[in-house]
Each structure stands twice: as structure tokens, then as C-alpha cells.
N, C-alpha and C positions, 0 to 999 in steps of 0.2 A: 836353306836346304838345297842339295844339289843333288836330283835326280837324273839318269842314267837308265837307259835300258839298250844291253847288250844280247846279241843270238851266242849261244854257246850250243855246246855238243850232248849227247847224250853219256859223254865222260862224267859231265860233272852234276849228274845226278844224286848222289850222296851229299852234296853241299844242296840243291835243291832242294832236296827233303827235308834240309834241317829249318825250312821253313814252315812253321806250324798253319795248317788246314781249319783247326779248330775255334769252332764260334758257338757264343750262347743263342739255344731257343730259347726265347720268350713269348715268341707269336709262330702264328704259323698262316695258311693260306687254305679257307676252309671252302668248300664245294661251288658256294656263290661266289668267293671273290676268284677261284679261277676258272668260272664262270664268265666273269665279266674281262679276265685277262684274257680269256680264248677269243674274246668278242672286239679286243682292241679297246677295251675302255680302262677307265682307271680303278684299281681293288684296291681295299683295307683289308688289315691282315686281324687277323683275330689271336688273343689272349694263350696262351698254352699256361693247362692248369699249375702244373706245376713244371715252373723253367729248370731244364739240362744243357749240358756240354756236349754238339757233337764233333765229333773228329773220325773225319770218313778215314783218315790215315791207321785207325786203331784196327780197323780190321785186316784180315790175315789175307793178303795176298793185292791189297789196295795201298803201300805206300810206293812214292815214287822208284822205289830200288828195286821194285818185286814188277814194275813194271815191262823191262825185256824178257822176263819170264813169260812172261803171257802174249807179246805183242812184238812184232817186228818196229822197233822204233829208229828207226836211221832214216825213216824219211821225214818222222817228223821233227818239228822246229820246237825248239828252244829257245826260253829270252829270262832273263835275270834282272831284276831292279835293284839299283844300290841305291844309297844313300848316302853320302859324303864317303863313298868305298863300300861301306857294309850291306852286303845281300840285305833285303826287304823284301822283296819278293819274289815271283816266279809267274810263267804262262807257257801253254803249252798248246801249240797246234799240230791237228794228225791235218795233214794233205787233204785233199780230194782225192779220190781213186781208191782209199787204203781199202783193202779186201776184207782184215782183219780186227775193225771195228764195226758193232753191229750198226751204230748210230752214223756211220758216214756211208753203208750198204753200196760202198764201189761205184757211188756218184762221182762225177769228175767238176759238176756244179754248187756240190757242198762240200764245205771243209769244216772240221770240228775243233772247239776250242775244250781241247780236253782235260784240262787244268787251271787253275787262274788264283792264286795265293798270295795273300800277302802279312807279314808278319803283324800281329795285334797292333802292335806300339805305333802304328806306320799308315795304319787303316784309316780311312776317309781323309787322307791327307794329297790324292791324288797319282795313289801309285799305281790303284788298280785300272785307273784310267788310260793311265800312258804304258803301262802293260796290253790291254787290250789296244791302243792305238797302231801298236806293234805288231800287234797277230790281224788285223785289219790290214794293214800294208801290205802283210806276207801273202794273207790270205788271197788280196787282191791281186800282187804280182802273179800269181800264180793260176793268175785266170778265173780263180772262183766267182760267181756270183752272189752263194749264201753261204753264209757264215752261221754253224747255232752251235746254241751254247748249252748242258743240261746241267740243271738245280732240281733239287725239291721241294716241294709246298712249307717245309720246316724251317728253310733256307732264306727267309726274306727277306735279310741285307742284300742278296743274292740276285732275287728275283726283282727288287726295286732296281738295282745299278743296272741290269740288264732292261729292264724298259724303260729308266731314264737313258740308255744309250740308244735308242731305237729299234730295241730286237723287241719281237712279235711274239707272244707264246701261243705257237701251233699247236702241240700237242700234251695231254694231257694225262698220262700211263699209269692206271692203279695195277700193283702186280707185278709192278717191271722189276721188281727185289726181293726176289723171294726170301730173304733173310731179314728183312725191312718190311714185313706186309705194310704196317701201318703208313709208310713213304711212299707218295706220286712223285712218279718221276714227271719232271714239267721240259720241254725241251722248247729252248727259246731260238728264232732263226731271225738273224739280221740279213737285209736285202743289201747287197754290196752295187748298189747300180752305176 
């Protein structure tokens, strides 16, 4: 396998998006295990009665192409993962400083990893790794110190790969979706030192 990961433009977002978002809940992260994640310890995820499909792309104004509608994105960075040529995946960093993300609030010492994708077939195969090693570098050249990343408690392929890479979950937001009650937003922050 011959992995690749290139910065591209905010052009070639239509080929980006044709990367599917979509993963099964089976488990989820229930009040004491993000408990014990807010506290820097290790959590078990617990059972979801009955397992679903989510795909945050199926909502109206959330896939990558609907995204310069809402957000000035020319400062942020783009990176692509192939696979012997063929797109696998995707990651996306907004800057430091952005005005117009609430989660980066015009810090110039955090930058947000606001996308991170990789096609089924390709998963846990090490793409989402060298993807994020990517936005780690970028993040770094560009002076940042913290890097975070946001999932939900439903999310916990998600939330494991982010605390086996060393990010922290700080914050913990019931509410933060008003069209999602039942989803805490979890915002996870890696210390870039």
C-alpha cells in the first residue's frame, strides 16, 4: 500500500466530499466515561440500544461543498490521502485567528482540526493517522500551540483515535446541537509543545 498525503485547494472540494463521513454507532460514551475522559483517565464506552448509521454529511448545510457558503475558507488548509492514486481520504484545518468559527473564537494559539475522513474500506489501515500528522505539521508551522479536535460521545472510533494520539478532552457541551439534543459535543485539545 502506497500512502500519500497532499495539501490541495479549496477547488477541489467536490472530489473531497465524495469521501464518505459515515460510521456505525454501536456504543456510545455515557456520563461517567466522559467523566473519567474530562479527568485524563482511560473510559469504556457503553452499548447503544439499538445500533444506527451516522453521516453528519446527510444534513442540510453540513457537506463539504455547502461549506464556503457559510465560512470564508481560503485560509484554511486542505490535505487528501490516496492510496496507490485513489483519494482515501481527507482533513481539514481552519488556522488560528479565524473569526468565523465559533470553536477557534480568534485565538491565534488554537487551531482547529475541522474535518478528518476517511473512506470505510481504508479505515484503521493508518490513513487517519498520517492525515492528522499533516494537520499537526501545518498546525505547528504556523505557530499554533493547540490543536483541538470536536466529536461526540456517539462518535467513539473517534474519540478513542484522538486519545490514543494524545489529545485531552476539555470540554464537555450538552446542548451545543440544537437539532441533535440527544449529542454532547466533546472538544478534544492536543498540546503542540
Amino acid at each position: 500500500m502506497s500512502l500519500e498525503v497532499v495539501s490541495e485547494s479549496a477547488e477541489r472540494l467536490p472530489e473531497y466530499s465524495l469521501i464518505p463521513i459515515g460510521f456505525p454507532v454501536s456504543e456510545y460514551l455515557d456520563d461517567s466515561a466522559i467523566d473519567a475522559a474530562l479527568a485524563g483517565n482511560a473510559f469504556s464506552a457503553s452499548p447503544v440500544a439499538t445500533p444506527y448509521w451516522k453521516d453528519y454529511d446527510s444534513y442540510p448545510g453540513a457537506r463539504p461543498t455547502d461549506w464556503p457558503t457559510h465560512f470564508d475558507v481560503e485560509s484554511w488548509k486542505f490535505f487528501a490521502a490516496r492510496v496507490d492514486g485513489q483519494r482515501v481520504g481527507g482533513a481539514v484545518l481552519v488556522p488560528n485567528g479565524s473569526n468565523d468559527v465559533e470553536l477557534v473564537d480568534g485565538r491565534f494559539d488554537l487551531a482547529l482540526l475541522w474535518d478528518l475522513r476517511v473512506a470505510p474500506d481504508f479505515r484503521r489501515l493508518g490513513v487517519g493517522a498520517a492525515l492528522l500528522s499533516h494537520v499537526v505539521a501545518a498546525a505547528t508551522q504556523a505557530g499554533v500551540t493547540e490543536l483541538r479536535a470536536e466529536t461526540q460521545q456517539v462518535n467513539v472510533p473517534a474519540c478513542r483515535f484522538y486519545a490514543e494520539r494524545g489529545f485531552r478532552l476539555k470540554i464537555a457541551r450538552r446542548g451545543a446541537y440544537p437539532t441533535l439534543p440527544e449529542e454532547i459535543q466533546l472538544l478534544w485539545d492536543l498540546h503542540l509543545g
